[in-house]
C-alpha positions as a Markdown table, in Angstrom:
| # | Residue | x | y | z |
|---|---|---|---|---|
| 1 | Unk | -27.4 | 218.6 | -181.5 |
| 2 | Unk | -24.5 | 220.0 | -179.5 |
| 3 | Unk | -24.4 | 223.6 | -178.6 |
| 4 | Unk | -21.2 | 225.0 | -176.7 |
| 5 | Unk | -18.5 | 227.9 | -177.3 |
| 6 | Unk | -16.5 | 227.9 | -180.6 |
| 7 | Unk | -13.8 | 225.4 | -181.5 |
| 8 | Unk | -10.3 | 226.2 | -182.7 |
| 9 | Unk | -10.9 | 225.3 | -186.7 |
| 10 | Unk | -14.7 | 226.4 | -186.4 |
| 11 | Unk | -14.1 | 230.2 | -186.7 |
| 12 | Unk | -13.6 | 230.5 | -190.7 |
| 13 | Unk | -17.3 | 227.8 | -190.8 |
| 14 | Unk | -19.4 | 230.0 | -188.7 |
| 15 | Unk | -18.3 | 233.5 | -190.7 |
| 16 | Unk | -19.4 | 231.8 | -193.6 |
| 17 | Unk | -22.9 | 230.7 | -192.0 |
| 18 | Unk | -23.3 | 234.5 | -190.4 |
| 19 | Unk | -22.5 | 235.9 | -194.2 |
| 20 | Unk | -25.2 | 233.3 | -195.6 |
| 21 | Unk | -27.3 | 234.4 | -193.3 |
| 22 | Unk | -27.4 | 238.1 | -193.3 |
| 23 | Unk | -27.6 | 240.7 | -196.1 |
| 24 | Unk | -23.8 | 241.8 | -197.6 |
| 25 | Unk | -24.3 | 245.5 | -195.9 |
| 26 | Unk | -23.6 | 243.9 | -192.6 |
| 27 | Unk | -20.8 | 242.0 | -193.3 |
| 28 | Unk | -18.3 | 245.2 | -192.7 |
| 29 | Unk | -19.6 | 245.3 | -188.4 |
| 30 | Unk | -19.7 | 241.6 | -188.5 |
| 31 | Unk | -17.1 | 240.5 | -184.9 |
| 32 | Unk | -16.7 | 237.0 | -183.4 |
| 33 | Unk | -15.0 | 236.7 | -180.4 |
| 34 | Unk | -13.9 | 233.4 | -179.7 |
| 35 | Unk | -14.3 | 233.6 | -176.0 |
| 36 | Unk | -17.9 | 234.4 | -176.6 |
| 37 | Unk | -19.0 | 232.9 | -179.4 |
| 38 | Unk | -21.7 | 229.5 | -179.3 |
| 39 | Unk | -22.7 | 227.9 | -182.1 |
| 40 | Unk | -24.6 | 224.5 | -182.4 |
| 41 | Unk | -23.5 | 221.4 | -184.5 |
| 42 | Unk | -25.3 | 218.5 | -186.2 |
| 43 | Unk | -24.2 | 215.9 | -188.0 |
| 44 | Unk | -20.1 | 217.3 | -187.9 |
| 45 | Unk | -21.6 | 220.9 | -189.5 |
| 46 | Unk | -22.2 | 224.3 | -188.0 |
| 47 | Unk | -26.0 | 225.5 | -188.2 |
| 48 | Unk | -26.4 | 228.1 | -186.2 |
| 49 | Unk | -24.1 | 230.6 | -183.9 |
| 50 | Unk | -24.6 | 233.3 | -181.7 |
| 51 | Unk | -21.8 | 236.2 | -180.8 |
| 52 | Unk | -21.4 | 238.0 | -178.1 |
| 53 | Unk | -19.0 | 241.0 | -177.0 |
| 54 | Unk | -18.1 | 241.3 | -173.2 |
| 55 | Unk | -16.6 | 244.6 | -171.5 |
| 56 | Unk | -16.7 | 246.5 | -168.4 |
| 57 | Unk | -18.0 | 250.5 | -167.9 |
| 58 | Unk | -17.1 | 252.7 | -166.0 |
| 59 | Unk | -18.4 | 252.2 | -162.3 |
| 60 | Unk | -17.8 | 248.5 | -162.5 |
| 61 | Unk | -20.8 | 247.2 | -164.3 |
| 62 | Unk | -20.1 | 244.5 | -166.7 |
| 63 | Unk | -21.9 | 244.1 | -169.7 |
| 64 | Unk | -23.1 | 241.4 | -172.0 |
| 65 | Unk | -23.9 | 242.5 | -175.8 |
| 66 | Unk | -25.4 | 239.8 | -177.8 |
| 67 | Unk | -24.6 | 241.3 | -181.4 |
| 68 | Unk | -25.1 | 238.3 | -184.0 |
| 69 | Unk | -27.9 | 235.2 | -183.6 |
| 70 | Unk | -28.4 | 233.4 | -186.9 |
| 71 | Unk | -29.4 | 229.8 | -187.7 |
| 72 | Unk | -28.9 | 228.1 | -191.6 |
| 73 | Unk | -32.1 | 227.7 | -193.7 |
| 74 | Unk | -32.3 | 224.5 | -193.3 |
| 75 | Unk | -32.0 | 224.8 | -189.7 |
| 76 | Unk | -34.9 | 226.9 | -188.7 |
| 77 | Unk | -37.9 | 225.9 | -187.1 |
| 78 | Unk | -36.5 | 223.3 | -184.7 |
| 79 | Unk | -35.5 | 225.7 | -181.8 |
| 80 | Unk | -31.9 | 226.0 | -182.3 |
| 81 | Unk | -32.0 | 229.3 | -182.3 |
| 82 | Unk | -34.0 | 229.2 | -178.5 |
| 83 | Unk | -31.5 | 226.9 | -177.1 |
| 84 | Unk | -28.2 | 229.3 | -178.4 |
| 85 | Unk | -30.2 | 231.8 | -176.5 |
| 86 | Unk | -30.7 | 230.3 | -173.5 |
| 87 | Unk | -27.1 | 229.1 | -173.9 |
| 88 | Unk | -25.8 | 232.6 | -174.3 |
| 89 | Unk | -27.9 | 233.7 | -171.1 |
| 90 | Unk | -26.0 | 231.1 | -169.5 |
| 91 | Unk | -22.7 | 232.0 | -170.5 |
| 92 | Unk | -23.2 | 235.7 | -170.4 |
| 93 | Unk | -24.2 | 235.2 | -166.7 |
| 94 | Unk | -21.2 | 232.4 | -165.8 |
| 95 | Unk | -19.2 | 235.6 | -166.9 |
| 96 | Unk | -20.3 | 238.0 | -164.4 |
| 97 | Unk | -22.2 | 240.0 | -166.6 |
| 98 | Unk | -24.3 | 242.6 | -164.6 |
| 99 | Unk | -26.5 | 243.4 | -167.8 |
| 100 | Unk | -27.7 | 241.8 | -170.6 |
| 101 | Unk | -28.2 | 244.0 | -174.1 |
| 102 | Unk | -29.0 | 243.1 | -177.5 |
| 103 | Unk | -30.3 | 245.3 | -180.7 |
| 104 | Unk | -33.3 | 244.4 | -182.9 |
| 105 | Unk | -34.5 | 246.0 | -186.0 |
| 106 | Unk | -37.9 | 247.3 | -185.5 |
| 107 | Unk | -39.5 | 245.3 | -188.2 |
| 108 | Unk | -37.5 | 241.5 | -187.2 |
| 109 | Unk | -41.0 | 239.6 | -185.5 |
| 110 | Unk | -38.8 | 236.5 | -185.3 |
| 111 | Unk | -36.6 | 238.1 | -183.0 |
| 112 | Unk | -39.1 | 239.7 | -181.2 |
| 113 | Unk | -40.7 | 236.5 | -180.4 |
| 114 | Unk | -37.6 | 235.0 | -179.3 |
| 115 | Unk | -36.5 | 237.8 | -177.0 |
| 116 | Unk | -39.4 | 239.3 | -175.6 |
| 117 | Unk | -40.0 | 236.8 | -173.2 |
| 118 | Unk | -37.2 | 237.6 | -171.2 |
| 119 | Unk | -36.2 | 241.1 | -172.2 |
| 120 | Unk | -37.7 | 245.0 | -172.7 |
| 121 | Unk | -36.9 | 247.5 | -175.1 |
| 122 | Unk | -34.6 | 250.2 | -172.9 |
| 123 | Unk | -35.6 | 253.8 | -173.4 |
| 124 | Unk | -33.1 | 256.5 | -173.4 |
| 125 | Unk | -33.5 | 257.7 | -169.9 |
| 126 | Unk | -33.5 | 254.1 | -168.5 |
| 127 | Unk | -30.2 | 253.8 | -170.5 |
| 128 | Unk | -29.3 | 256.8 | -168.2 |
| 129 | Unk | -29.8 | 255.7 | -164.7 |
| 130 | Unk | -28.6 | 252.2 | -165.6 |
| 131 | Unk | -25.7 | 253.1 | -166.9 |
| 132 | Unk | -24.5 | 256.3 | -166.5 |
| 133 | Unk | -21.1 | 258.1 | -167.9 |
| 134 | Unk | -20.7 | 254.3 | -168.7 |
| 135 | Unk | -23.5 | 254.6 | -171.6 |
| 136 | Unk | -21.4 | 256.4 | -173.9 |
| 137 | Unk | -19.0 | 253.2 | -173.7 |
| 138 | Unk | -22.7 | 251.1 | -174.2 |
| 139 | Unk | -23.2 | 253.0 | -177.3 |
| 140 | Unk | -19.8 | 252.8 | -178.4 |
| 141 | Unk | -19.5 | 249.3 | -178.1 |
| 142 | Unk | -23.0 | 248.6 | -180.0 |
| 143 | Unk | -22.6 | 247.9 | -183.6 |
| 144 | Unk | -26.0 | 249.1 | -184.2 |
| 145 | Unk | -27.0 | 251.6 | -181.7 |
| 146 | Unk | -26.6 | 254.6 | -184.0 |
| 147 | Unk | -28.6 | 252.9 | -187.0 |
| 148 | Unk | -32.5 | 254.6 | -187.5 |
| 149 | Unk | -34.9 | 251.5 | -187.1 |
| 150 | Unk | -32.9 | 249.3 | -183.8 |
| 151 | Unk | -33.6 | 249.3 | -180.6 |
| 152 | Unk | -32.1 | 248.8 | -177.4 |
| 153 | Unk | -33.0 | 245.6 | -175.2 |
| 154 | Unk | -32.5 | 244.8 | -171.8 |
| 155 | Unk | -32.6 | 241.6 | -170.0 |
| 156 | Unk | -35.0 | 242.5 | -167.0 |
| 157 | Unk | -35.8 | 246.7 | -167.4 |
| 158 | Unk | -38.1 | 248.6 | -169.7 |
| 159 | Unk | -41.1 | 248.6 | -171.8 |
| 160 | Unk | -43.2 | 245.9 | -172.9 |
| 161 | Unk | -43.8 | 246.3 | -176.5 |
| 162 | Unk | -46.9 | 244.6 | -176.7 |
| 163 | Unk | -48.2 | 247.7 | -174.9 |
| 164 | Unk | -48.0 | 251.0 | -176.4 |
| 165 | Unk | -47.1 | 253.9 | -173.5 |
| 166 | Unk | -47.1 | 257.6 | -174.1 |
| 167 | Unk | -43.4 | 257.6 | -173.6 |
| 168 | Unk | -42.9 | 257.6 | -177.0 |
| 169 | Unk | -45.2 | 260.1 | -178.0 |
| 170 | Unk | -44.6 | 262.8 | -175.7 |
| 171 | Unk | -40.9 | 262.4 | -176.0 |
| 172 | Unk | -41.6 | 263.1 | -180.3 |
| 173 | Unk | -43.7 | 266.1 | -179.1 |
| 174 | Unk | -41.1 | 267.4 | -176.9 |
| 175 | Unk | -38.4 | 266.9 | -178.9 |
| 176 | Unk | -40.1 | 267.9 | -182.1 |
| 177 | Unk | -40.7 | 272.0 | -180.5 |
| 178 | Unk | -37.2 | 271.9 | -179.0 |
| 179 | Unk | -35.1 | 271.1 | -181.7 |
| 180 | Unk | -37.0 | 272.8 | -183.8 |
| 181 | Unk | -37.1 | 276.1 | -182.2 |
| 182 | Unk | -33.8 | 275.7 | -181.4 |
| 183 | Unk | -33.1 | 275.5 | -185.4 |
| 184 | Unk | -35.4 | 278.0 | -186.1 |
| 185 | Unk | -34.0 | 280.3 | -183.8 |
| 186 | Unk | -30.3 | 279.8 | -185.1 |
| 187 | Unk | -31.2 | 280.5 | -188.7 |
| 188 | Unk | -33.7 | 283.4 | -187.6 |
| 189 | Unk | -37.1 | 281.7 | -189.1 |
| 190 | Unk | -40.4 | 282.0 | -187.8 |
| 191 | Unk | -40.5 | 280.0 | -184.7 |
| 192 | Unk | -44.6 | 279.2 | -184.8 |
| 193 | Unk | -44.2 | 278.2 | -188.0 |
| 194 | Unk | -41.3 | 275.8 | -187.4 |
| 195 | Unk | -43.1 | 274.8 | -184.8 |
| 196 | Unk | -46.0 | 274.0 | -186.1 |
| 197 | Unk | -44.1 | 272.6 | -189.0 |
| 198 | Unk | -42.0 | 270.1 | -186.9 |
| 199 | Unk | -45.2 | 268.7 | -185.3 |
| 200 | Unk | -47.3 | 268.4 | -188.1 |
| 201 | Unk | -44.3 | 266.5 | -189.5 |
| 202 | Unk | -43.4 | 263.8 | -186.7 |
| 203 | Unk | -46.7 | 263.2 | -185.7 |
| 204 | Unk | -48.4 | 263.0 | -188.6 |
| 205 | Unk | -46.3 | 260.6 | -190.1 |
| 206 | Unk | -46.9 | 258.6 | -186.5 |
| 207 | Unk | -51.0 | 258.7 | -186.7 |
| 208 | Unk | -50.9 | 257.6 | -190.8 |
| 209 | Unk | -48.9 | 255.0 | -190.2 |
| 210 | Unk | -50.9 | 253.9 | -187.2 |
| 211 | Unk | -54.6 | 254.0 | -189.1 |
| 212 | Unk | -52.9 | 251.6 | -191.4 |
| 213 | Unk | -51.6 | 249.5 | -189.6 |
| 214 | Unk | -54.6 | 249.4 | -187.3 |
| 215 | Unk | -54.5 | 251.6 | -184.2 |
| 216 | Unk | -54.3 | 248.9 | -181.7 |
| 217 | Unk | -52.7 | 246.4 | -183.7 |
| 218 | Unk | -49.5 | 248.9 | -184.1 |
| 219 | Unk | -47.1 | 250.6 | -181.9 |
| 220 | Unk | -45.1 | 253.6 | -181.8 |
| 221 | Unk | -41.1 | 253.2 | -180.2 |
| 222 | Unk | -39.3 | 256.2 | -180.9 |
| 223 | Unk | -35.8 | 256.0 | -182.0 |
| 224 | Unk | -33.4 | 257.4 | -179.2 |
| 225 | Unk | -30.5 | 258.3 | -181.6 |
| 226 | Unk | -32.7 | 260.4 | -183.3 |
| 227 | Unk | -33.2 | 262.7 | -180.8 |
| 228 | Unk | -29.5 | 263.2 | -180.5 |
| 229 | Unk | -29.2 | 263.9 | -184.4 |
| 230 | Unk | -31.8 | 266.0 | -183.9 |
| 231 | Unk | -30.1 | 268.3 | -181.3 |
| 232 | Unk | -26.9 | 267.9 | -183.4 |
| 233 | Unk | -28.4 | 269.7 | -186.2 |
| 234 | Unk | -30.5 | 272.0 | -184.6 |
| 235 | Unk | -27.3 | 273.3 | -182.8 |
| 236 | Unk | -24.9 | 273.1 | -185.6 |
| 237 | Unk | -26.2 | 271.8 | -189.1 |
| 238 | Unk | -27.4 | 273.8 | -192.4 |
| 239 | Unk | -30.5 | 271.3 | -192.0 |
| 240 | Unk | -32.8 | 269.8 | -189.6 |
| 241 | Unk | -33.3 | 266.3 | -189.1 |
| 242 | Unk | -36.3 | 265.7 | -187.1 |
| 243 | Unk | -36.5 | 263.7 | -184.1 |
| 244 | Unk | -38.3 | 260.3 | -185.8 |
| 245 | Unk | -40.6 | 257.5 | -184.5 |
| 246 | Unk | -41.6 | 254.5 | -186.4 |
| 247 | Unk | -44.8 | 252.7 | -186.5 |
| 248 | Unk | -44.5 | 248.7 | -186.0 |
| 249 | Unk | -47.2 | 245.7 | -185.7 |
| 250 | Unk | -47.4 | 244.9 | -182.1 |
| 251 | Unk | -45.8 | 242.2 | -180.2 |
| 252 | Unk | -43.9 | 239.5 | -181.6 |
| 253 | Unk | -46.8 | 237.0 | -182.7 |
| 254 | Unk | -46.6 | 237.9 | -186.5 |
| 255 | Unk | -44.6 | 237.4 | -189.4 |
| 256 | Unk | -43.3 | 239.6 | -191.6 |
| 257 | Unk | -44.7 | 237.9 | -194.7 |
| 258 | Unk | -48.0 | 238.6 | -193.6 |
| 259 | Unk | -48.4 | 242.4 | -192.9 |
| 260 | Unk | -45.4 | 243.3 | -195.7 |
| 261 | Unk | -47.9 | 244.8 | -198.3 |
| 262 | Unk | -49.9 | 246.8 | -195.3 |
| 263 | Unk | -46.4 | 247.8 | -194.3 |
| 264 | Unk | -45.1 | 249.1 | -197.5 |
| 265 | Unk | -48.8 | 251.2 | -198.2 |
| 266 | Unk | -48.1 | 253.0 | -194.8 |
| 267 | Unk | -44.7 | 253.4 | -196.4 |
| 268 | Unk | -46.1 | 255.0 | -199.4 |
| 269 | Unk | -48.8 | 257.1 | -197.7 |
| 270 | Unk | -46.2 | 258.3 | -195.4 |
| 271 | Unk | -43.7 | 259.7 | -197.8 |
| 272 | Unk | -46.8 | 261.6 | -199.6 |
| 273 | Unk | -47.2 | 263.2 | -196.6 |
| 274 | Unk | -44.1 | 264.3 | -196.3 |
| 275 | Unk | -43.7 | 265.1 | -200.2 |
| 276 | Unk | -46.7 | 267.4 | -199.6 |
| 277 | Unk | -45.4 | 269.0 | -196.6 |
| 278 | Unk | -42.0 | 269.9 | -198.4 |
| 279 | Unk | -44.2 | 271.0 | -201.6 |
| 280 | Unk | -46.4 | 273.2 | -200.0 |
| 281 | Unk | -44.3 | 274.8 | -197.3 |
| 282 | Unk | -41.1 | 277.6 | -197.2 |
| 283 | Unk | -38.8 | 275.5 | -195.2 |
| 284 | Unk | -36.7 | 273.1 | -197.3 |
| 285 | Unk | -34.3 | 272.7 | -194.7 |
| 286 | Unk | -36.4 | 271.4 | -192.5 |
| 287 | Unk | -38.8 | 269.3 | -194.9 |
| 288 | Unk | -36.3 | 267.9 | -197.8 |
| 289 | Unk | -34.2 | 265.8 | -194.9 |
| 290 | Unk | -36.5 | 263.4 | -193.5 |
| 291 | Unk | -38.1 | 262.8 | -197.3 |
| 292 | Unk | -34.8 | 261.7 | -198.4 |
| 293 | Unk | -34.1 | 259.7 | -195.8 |
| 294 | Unk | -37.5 | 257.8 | -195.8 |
| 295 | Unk | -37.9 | 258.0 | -199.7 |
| 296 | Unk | -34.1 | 256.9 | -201.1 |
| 297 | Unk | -32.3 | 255.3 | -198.6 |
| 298 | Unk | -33.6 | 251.4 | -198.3 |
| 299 | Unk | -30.2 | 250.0 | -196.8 |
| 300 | Unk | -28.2 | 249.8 | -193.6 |
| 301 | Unk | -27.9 | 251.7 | -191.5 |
| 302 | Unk | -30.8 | 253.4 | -192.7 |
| 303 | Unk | -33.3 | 249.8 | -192.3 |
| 304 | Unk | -35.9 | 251.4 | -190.5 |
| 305 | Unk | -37.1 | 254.3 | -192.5 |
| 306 | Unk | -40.1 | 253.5 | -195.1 |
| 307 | Unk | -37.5 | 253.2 | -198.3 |
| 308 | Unk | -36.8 | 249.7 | -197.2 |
| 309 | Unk | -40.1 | 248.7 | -196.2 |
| 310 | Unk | -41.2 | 249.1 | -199.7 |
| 311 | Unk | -37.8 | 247.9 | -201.2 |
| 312 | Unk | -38.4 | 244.3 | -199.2 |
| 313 | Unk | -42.0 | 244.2 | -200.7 |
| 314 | Unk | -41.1 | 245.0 | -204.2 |
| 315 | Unk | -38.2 | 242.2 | -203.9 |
| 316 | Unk | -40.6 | 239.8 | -202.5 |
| 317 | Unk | -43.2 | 240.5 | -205.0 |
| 318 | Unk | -40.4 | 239.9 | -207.4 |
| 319 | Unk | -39.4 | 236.3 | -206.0 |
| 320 | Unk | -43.4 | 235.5 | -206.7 |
């Protein structure tokens, strides 16, 4: 096997192997840059590649974002998708790169395993101090970052998600009675009852989907762009989108084949909850949101609400 940067004549191979390898939704945020592109070879044919984009920030920091790691079917299990990590490490930090980022989708175990080794999931005010005025650059630059269900990794800083931490939780709380007084305020509602409302809503979702999944076998990582769509609306929408955490197994020692029916019944359970709450309660506005957006929408960008949890078990059940 030879693993090394791209090949004039290999580009036009390797988009074919990324497009094999990664549902058709993706395809429109797929880059290669040559310069930054690996890919390994056997036998004269590309099996597996790994993309990276390279840029600077404001205040001289110079990042390293590893967008795209895929390896062919026939490919996997051999560790060829370890050593174009280790490769893209290399190269990354050959090219001065003072950070190392990456995205992973909260429900991806494969990638877990293969990253968590090395590298943390990055809160939002870790993204702050690390990066600055530069961050809106970061966020820019990060195909995903603004997707519900990814998360941001960093080789070296931030939380260990084989440990749950209150961050999460108390950052849902918080947000949960700002944005939602905030909304309630704007639109002259009852601010207890929003309030009440809000938090019923974001953390009961959280502690159903934990008692599912098992309350120490699961962990809570709250989506950082949510809280940002969250203040958006609040400030300036006809509707509320809550601040939103999802509920994953822990660590990266699992595969998804295994816990996909538990996931897809916390799915279900979850949007009866919600269905209930937007039954039985005045606000539409601040119920109806999050219920469409867990109950209708199972695709990219949109891969981390419970609509695709259930859509990947119903397809799998399907295949049997």
């Amino acid at each position: 096997m030879d693993i090394s940067l791209i090949k004039d004549g290999e580009t036009e191979e390797t988009r074919n192997l990324m497009a094999s390898c990664f549902s058709p939704s993706y395809h429109s945020i797929f880059f290669l840059h040559k310069e930054h592109t690996i890919v390994a070879r056997e036998d004269g044919r590309i099996t597996g590649g790994c993309n990276a984009d390279v840029f600077t920030i404001p205040g001289g920091k110079r990042i390293g974002y590893i967008g795209w790691l895929y390896t062919g079917d026939e490919a996997r299990g051999r560790g060829i998708a370890s050593a174009l990590r280790d490769a893209m490490y290399a190269h990354l930090e050959k090219e001065g790169c003072n950070e190392i980022l990456l995205l992973i989708e909260g429900d991806n175990p494969s990638s877990f395993k293969l990253f968590y080794q090395d590298m943390r999931i990055m809160d939002l005010f870790a993204q702050i101090r690390t990066f600055g005025i530069g961050l809106f650059k970061v966020w820019m630059r990060m195909s995903h970052f603004f997707d519900f269900g990814y998360f941001l990794w960093h080789r070296g800083q931030g939380r260990d998600i084989r440990h749950e931490s209150m961050y999460g939780w108390a950052c849902l709380a918080v947000f949960s009675i700002l944005t939602s007084m905030i909304f309630a305020l704007r639109l002259n509602a009852p601010v207890m009852e929003s309030l009440c409302l809000m938090l019923a809503l974001s953390l009961g979702r959280c502690i159903m989907m934990k008692l599912v999944l098992g309350w120490r076998h699961s962990i809570l990582l709250g989506w950082d762009t949510s809280l940002a769509y969250s203040l958006l609306s609040a400030l300036a929408m006809p509707f509320f989108i809550p601040p939103i955490a999802g509920v994953y197994v822990k660590g990266g020692d699992w595969r998804i084949a295994e816990k996909r029916s538990r996931l897809a019944l916390a799915a279900v359970l979850c949007i009866a909850f919600e269905t209930i709450l937007a039954l039985t309660t005045g606000c539409p506005r601040m119920t109806l949101p999050l219920l469409v957006m867990d109950a209708l929408l199972p695709f990219y960008p949109f891969s981390g609400f419970n609509a695709s949890r259930i859509k990947r078990h119903i397809g799998a059940a399907r295949k049997k």
